[in-house]
C-alpha positions as CSV (number, residue, x, y, z in Angstrom):
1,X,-59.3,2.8,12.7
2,X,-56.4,4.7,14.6
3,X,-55.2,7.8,12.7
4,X,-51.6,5.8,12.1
5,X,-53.1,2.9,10.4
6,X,-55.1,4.8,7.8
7,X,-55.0,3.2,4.6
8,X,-54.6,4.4,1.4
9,X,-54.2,3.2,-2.3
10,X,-50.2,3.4,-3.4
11,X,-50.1,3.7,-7.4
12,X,-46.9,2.3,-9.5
13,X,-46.1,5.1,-11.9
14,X,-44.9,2.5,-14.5
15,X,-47.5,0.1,-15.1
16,X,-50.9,1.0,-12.5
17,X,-51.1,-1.5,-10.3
18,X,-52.4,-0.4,-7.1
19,X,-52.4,-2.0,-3.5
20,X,-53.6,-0.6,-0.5
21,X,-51.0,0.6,2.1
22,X,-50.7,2.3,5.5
23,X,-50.5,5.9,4.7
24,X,-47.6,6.8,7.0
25,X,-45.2,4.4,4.7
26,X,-46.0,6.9,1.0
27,X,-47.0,9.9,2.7
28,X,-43.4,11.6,1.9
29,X,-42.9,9.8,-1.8
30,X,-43.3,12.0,-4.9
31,X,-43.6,8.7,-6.7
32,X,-43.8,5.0,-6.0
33,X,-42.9,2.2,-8.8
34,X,-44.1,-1.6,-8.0
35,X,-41.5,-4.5,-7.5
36,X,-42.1,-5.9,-11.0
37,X,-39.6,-3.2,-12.5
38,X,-36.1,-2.6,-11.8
39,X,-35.4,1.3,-13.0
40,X,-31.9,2.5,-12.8
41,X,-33.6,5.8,-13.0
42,X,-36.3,7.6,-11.7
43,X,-39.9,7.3,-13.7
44,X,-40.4,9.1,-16.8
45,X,-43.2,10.4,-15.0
46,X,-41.3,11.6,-12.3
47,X,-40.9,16.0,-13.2
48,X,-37.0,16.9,-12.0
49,X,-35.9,20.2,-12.5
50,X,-32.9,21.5,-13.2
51,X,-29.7,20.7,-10.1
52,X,-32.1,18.9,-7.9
53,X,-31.3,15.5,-6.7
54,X,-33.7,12.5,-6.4
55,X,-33.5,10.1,-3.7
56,X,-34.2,6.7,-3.7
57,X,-35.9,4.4,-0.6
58,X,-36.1,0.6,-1.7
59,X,-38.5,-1.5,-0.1
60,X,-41.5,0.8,1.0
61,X,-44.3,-1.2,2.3
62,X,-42.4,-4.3,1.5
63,X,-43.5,-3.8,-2.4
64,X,-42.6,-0.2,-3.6
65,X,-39.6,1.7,-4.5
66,X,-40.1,5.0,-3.4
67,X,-38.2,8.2,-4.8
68,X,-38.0,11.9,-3.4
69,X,-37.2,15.2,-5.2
70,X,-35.4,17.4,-3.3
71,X,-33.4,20.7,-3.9
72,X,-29.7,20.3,-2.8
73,X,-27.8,21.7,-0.3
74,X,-25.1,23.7,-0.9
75,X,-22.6,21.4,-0.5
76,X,-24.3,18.9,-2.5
77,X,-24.8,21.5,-5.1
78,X,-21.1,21.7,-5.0
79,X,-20.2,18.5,-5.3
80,X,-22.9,18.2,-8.1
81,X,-20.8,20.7,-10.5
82,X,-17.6,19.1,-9.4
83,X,-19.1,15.9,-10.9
84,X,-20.3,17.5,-14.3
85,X,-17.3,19.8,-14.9
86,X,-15.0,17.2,-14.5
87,X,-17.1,15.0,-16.7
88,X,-17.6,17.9,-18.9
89,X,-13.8,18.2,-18.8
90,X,-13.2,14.9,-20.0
91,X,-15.5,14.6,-22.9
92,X,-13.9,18.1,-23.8
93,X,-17.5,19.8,-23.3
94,X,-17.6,23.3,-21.7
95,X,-18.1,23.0,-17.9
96,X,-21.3,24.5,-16.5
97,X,-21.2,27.7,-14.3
98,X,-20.5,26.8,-10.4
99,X,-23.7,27.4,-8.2
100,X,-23.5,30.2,-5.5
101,X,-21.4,29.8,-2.3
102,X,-22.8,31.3,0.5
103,X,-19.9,31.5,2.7
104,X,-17.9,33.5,-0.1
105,X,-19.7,36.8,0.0
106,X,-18.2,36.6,3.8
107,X,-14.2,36.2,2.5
108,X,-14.9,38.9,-0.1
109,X,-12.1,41.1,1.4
110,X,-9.4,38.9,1.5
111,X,-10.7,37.4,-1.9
112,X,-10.1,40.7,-3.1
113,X,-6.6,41.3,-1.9
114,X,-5.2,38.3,-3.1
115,X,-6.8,38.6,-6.6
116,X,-5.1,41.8,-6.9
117,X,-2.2,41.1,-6.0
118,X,-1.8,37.2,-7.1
119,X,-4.4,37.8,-9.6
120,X,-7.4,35.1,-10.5
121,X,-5.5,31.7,-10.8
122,X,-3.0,30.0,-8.9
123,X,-4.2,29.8,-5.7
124,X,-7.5,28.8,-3.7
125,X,-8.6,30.1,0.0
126,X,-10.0,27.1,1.7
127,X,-10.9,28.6,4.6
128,X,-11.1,31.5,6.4
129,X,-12.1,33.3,9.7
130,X,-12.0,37.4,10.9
131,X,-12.0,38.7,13.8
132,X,-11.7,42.9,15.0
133,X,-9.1,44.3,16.5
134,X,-7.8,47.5,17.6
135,X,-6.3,48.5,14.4
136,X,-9.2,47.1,12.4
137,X,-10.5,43.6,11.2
138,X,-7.5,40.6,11.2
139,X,-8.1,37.3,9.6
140,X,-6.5,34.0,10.0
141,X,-6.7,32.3,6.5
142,X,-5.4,29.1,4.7
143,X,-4.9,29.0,1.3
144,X,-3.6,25.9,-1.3
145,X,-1.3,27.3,-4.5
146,X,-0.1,26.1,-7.4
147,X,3.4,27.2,-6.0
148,X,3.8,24.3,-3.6
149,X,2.9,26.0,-0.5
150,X,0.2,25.6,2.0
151,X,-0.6,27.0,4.8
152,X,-2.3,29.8,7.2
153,X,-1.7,33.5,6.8
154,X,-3.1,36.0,9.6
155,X,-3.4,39.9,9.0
156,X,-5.3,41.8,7.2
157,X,-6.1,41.1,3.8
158,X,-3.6,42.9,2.4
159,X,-0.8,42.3,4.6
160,X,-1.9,38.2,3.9
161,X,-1.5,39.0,0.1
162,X,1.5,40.6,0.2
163,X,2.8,37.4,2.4
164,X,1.8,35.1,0.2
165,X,3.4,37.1,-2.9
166,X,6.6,37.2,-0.9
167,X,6.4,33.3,-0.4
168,X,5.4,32.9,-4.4
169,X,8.5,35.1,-5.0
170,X,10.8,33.3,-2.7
171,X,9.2,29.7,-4.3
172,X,10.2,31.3,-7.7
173,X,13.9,31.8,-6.5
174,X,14.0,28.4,-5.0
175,X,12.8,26.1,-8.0
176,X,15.4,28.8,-10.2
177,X,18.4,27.8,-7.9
178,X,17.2,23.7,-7.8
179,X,18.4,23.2,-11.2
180,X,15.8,20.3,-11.6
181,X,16.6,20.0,-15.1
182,X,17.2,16.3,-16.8
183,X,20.9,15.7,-16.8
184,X,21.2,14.3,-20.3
185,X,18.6,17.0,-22.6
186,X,18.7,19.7,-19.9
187,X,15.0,20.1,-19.9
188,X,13.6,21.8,-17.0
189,X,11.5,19.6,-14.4
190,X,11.1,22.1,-11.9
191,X,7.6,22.2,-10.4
192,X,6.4,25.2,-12.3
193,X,7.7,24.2,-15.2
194,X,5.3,24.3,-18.9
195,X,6.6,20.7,-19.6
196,X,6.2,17.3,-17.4
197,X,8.4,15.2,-19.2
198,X,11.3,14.5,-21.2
199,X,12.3,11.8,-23.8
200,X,15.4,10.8,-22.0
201,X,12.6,8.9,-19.5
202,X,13.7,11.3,-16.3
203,X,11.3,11.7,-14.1
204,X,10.2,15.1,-12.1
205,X,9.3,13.0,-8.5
206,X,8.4,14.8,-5.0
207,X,7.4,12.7,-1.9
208,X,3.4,11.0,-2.4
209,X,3.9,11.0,1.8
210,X,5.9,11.2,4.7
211,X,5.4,10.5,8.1
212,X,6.1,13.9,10.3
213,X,7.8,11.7,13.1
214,X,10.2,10.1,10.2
215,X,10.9,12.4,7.3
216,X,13.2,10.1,6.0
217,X,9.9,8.4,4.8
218,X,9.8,10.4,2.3
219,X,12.0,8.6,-0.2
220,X,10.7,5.4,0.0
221,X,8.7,5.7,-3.4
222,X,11.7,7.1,-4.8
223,X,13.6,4.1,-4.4
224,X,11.7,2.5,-7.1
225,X,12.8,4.8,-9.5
226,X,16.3,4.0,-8.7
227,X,18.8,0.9,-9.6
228,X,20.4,-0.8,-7.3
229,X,18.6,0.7,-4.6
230,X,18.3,-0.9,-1.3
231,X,15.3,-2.0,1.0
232,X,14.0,1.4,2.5
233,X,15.1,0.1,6.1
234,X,18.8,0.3,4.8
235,X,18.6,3.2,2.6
236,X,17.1,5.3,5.6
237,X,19.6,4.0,7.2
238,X,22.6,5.1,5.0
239,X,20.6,8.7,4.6
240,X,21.3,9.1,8.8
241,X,24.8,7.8,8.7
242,X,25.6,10.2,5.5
243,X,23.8,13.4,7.0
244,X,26.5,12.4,10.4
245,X,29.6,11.7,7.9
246,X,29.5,13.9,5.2
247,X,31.1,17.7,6.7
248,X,28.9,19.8,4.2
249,X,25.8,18.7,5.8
250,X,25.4,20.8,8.8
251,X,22.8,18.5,11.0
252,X,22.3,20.5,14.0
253,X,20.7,17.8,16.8
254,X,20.9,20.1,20.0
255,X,17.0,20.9,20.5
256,X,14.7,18.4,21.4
257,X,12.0,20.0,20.0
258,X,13.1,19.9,16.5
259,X,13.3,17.0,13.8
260,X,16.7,14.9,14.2
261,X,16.8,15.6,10.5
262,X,15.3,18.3,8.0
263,X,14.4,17.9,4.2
264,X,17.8,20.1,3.6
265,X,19.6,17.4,5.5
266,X,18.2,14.5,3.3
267,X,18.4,16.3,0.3
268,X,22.3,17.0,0.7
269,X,22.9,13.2,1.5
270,X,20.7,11.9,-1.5
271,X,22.8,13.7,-3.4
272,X,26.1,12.0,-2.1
273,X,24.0,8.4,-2.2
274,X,22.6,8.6,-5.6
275,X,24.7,11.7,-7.9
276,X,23.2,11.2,-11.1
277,X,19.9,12.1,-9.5
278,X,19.5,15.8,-8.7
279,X,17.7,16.3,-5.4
280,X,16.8,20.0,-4.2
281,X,14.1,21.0,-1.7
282,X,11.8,23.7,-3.0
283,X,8.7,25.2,-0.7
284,X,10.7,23.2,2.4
285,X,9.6,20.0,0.4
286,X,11.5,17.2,-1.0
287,X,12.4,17.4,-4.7
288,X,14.4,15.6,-7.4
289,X,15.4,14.9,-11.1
290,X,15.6,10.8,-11.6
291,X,16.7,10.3,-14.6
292,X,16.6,6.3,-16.3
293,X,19.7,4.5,-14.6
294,X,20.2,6.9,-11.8
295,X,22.4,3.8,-9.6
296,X,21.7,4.3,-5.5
297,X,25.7,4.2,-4.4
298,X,26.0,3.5,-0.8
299,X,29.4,6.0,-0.5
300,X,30.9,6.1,3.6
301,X,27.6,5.0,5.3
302,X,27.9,1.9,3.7
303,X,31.1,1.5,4.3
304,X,30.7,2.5,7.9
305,X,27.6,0.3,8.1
306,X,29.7,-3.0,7.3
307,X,33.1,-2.0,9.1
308,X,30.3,-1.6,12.1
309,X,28.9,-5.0,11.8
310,X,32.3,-7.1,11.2
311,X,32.7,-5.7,15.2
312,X,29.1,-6.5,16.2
313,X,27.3,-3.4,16.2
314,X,23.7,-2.5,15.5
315,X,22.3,1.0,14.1
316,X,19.3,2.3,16.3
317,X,18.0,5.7,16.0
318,X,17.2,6.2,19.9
319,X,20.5,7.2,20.7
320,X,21.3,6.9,24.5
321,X,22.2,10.7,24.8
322,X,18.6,12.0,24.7
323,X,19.7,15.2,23.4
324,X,21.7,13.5,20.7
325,X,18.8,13.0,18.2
326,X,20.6,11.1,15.5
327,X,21.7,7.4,14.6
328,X,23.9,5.7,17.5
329,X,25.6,1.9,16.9
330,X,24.9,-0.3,20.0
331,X,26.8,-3.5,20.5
332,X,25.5,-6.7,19.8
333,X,25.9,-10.2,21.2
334,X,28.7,-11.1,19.1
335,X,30.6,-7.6,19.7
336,X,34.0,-8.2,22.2
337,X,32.9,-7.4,25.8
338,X,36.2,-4.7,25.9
339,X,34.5,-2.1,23.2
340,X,32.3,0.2,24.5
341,X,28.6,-0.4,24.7
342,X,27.9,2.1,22.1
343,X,29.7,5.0,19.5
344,X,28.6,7.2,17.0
345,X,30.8,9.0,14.3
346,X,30.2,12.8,12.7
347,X,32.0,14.8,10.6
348,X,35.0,17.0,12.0
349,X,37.0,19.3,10.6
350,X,39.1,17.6,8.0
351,X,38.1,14.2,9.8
352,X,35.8,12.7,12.2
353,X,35.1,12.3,15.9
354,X,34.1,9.1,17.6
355,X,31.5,9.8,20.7
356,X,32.1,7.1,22.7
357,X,30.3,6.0,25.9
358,X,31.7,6.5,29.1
359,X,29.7,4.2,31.3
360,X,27.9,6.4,33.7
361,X,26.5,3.4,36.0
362,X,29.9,2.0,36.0
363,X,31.5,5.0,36.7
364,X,29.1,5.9,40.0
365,X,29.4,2.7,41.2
366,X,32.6,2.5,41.5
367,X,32.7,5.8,43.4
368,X,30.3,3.8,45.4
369,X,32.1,1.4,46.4
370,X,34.6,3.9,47.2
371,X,32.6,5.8,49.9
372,X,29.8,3.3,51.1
373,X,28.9,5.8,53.8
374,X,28.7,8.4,52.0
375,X,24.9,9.6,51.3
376,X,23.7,8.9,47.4
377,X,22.9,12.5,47.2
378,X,26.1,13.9,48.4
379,X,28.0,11.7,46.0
380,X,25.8,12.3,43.1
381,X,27.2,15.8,43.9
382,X,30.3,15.5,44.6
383,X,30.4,13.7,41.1
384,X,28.6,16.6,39.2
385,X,31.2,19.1,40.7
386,X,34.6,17.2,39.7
387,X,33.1,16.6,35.8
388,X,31.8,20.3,35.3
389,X,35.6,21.1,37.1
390,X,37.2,18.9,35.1
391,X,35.5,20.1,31.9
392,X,37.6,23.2,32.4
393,X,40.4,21.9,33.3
394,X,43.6,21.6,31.6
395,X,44.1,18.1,32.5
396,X,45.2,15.7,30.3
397,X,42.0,13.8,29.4
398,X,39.9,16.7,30.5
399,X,39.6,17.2,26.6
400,X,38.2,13.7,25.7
401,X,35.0,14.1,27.8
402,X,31.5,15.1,26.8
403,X,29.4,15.0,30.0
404,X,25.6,14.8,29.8
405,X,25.6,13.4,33.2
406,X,22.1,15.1,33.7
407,X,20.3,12.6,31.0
408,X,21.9,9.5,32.5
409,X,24.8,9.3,30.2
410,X,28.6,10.0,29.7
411,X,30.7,10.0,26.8
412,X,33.6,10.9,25.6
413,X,35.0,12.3,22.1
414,X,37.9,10.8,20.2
415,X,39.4,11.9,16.7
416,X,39.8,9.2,14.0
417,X,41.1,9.3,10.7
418,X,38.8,6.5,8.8
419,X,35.9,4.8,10.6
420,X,35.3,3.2,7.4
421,X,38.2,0.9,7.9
422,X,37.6,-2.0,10.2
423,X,41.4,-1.8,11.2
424,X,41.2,2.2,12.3
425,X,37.9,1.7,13.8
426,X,38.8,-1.1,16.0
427,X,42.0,0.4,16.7
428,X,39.8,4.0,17.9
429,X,37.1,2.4,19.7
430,X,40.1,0.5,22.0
431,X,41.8,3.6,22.3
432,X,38.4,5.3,23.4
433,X,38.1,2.2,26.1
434,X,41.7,3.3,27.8
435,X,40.2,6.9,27.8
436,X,37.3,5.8,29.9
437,X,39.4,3.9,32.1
438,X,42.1,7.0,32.9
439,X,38.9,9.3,33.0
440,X,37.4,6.9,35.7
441,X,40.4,6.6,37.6
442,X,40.9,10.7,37.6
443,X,36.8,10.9,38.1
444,X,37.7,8.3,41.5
445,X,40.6,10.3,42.4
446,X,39.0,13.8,42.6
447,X,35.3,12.6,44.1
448,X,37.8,11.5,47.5
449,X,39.8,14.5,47.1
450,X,36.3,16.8,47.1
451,X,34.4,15.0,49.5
452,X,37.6,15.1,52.1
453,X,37.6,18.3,52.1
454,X,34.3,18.7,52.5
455,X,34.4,16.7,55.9
């Protein structure tokens, strides 16, 4: 008989019965038990020591259930004391000693230097990676605290503690100046404060998740905790429009690279949407008091929102300016064909300023049609040149215009006194239209003036 189909006798260690098997199927099996018994656990027969984990193979030899002793790895022998301390922990049993990490011994330096300096609790180095240099060995490490920070360090061991005591430090100063405290008993809610809960019902909330490409996210599982709140889609809305139209909220937009708006931003504007809440941002992440009957108010963005609509216009939050990285109102089907295409309103001064758009492609065709034999690139140029003069200019409506000509798109500012009011707005936006049309007609004038004397 071939080597591979040697037979053997397989053994139940329940009950005895024996059948006659190919040897290759048992071969690795420290015991076997017949299909007549159904065991939730190994054999009694079956010797287990101490941490090592059993594995069971159903259906060996189409009869047998096969099991394997094997000692862990070190991963599983990680994940085996997580399982019994936390069991241990809820039974309110002692939890049993952690088994030996082998890549600790390796972080042993940095281990030390924040135990020092942090000392034992309150934070954990997840992982952690060295490399020499010229003035000695640097590591790059992350570490999770308890202080609501996250992140990687790199230096040497010290210098990485005494960052991460700075940060803890700074974290302290933070959640002191948050005031998180419940309106009505004062109790503190702060993250690192003793108690969790009050018995006027307020709640201690931080964001469960946020998408990084919409930090506005943020709030919607806060909105639940909130009367009178709106449908996220709104509220999100109403957080853009206040960061724009309250003139505390300093929402700088100018750099592409950087979110349209920051946790500070929607932080500030919470507060102005829903007051009896108290909303602070500790650790550069989201935090707030919500106390039972906190009422979401929807204050100017609201108000903007619906004097907005009665003329037809949309919020979107690709705003035709791609440098301008915050909410812009587009008009709709129904908006009169005589108001600009689009506006958007931010706080100024004592007021506000309506950005209004200037019709770029209207604009260079008309100059177009002016000088049909004139070559598109020369015009294009003759058109950059008269808006960058007239940008320094003293001309009349010189100081209306905004020119991002370079992104495709012109606009131009206007004061106005209320945008809430349907009245004012309508009144602004028509005013804004006759500014387009005077900066069109000077725009005309000047591009024939510059391109004759180029000739």
């Amino acid at each position: 008989m071939a080597k591979g189909r040697e037979k053997v006798s397989a053994t139940c260690a329940e009950c005895g019965h024996t059948r006659s098997v190919r040897a290759a199927l048992v071969r690795s099996f420290d015991a076997l038990v017949c299909a007549r018994h159904r065991l939730l656990d190994p054999p009694a027969s079956l010797v287990v020591p101490d941490g090592h984990l059993v594995a069971v193979t159903p259906d060996i030899a189409g009869y047998f259930t096969g099991y394997t002793v094997s000692e862990p790895t070190p991963g599983q022998a990680r994940s085996i004391w997580r399982a019994t301390a936390l069991a241990a922990a809820a039974t309110g049993r002692p939890a049993p000693p952690p088994p030996p990490d082998d890549d600790v011994s390796a972080w042993q330096p940095v281990i030390d230097a924040l135990t020092a300096t942090l000392g034992p609790d309150g934070w954990e180095l997840a992982d952690a990676d060295s490399e020499r240099g010229r003035r000695g060995r640097m590591w790059t490490v992350k570490i999770y605290t308890d202080f609501g920070w996250a992140g990687f360090l790199d230096g040497s061991p010290r210098q990485i503690a005494a960052d991460l005591a700075t940060i803890r430090d700074d974290y302290a100063r933070q959640t002191a100046a948050a005031g998180l405290t419940c309106p009505r008993c004062d109790t503190d809610l702060s993250p690192t404060a003793p108690a969790s809960r009050c018995d006027c019902g307020s709640i201690a909330w931080q964001p469960v998740a946020w998408n990084a490409n919409d930090w506005v996210s943020a709030i919607h599982d806060a909105l639940a905790y909130i009367d009178d709140a709106p449908p996220y889609e709104v509220a999100a809305e109403q957080v853009l429009l206040t960061c724009l139209l309250e003139p505390h909220i300093e929402l700088y937009v100018g750099d592409p690279r950087l979110p349209a708006v920051t946790f500070e931003d929607i932080a500030a504007a919470l507060q102005v949407l829903v007051p009896d809440a108290r909303w602070a941002t500790i650790g550069e992440r989201l935090r707030a008091v919500l106390p039972v009957g906190a009422r979401w108010e929807g204050g100017r963005a609201a108000q903007l929102r619906q004097a907005a609509s009665a003329l037809g216009y949309e919020l979107v939050r690709t705003h035709p300016i791609d440098d301008l990285r915050i909410p812009c109102l587009v008009a709709g089907d129904d908006t009169d064909r005589g108001l600009p295409k689009w506006f958007d309103v931010t706080a100024a001064g004592e007021g506000w300023q309506l950005q209004i758009d200037a019709d770029a492609g209207r604009l260079r065709q008309r100059c177009v049609d002016d000088h049909p034999d004139v070559d598109d690139e020369d015009l294009g140029e003759a058109i950059d040149q008269v808006l960058d003069d007239l940008m320094l200019s003293d001309d009349d409506v010189a100081w209306a215009v905004a020119t991002y000509w370079w992104e495709g798109a012109l606009a131009i500012a206007r004061p106005i006194d209320d945008p809430c009011d349907v009245a004012a707005l309508s009144a602004a936006l028509h005013e804004g239209v006759e500014a387009v049309a005077a900066l069109h007609a000077t725009v005309s004038t000047r591009v024939t003036a510059f391109l004759t004397d180029a000739k």
